[in-house]
N, C-alpha and C positions, 0 to 999 in steps of 0.2 A: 261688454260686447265681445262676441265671438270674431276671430280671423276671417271667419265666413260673412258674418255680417259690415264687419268694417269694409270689407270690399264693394258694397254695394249702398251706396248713396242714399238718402232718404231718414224719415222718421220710422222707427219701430210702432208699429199698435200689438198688444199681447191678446189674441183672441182665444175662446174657447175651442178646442180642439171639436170640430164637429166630425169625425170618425169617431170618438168615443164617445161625444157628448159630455165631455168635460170629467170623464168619469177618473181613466188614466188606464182603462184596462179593454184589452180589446177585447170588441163588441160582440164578436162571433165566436170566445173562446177557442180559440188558436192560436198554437197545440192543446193551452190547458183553459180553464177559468181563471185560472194566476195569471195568464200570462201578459204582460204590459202593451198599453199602445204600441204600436207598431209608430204612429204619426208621430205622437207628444211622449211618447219613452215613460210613457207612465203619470206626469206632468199636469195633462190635463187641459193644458194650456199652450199655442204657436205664436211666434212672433211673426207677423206679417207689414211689410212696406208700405206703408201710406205712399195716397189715397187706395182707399180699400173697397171692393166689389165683391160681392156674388159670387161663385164660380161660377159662370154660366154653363156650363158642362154635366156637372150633377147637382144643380140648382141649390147648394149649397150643403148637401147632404154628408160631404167626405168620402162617399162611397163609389166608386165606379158602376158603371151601368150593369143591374145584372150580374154583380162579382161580390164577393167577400172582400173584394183590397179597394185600398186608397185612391179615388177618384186619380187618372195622371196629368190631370190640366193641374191642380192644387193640389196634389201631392198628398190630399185626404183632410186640411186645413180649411176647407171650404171656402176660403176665399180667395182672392188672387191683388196682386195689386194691378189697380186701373191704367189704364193708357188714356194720355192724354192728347188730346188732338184725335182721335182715331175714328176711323170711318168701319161702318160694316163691311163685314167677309161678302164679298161674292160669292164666293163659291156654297157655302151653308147660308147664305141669306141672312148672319147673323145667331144661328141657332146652334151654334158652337160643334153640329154634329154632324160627320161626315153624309151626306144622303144618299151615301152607296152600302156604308158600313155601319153606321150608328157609331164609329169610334168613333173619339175627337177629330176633328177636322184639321186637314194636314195644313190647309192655308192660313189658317190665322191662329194654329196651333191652339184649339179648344177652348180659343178666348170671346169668339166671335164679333171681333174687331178687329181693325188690323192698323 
């Protein structure tokens, strides 16, 4: 385990990296066709915190709405770890998306729980 990861309590799950789709090379060739994940460094693969969910933000995809980069609720990992106990956002009704902006929702921070 990484210095980063030992700071943060929980079981690891290793998931496929869904910006690349597991491949290890970014998707949309940038800069080159060589060029590595951006998310998974080439890897293919993220470690994510149990219990594990959806992104609800870009529905699991890695990709930000409408962009070429990494979804910013999941960091492009598609999924997020769960909150426990948590109630729906007011303010998105749950729908992780701000309904003024389409960006993530600044109250429950793109989680659509809170």
């Amino acid at each position: 385990m990484t210095k980063k990861q030992e700071k943060i309590s929980g079981n690891y799950k290793t998931i496929t990296c869904a910006f690349c789709k597991g491949i290890g090379k970014d998707p949309f060739e940038v800069p080159s066709k060589l060029s590595n994940c951006q998310v998974c460094n080439g890897r293919g693969r993220n470690p994510v915190v149990e219990p594990i969910q959806v992104c609800p933000y870009c529905k699991g995809s890695g990709i930000f709405y409408n962009h070429r980069m990494p979804c910013a609720v999941c960091g492009g990992k598609g999924a997020v770890t769960q909150i426990d106990k948590a109630e729906r956002c007011a303010k998105c009704e749950g729908g992780a998306r701000d309904p003024d902006s389409d960006l993530p929702c600044v109250s429950c921070y793109g989680l659509g729980s809170i």
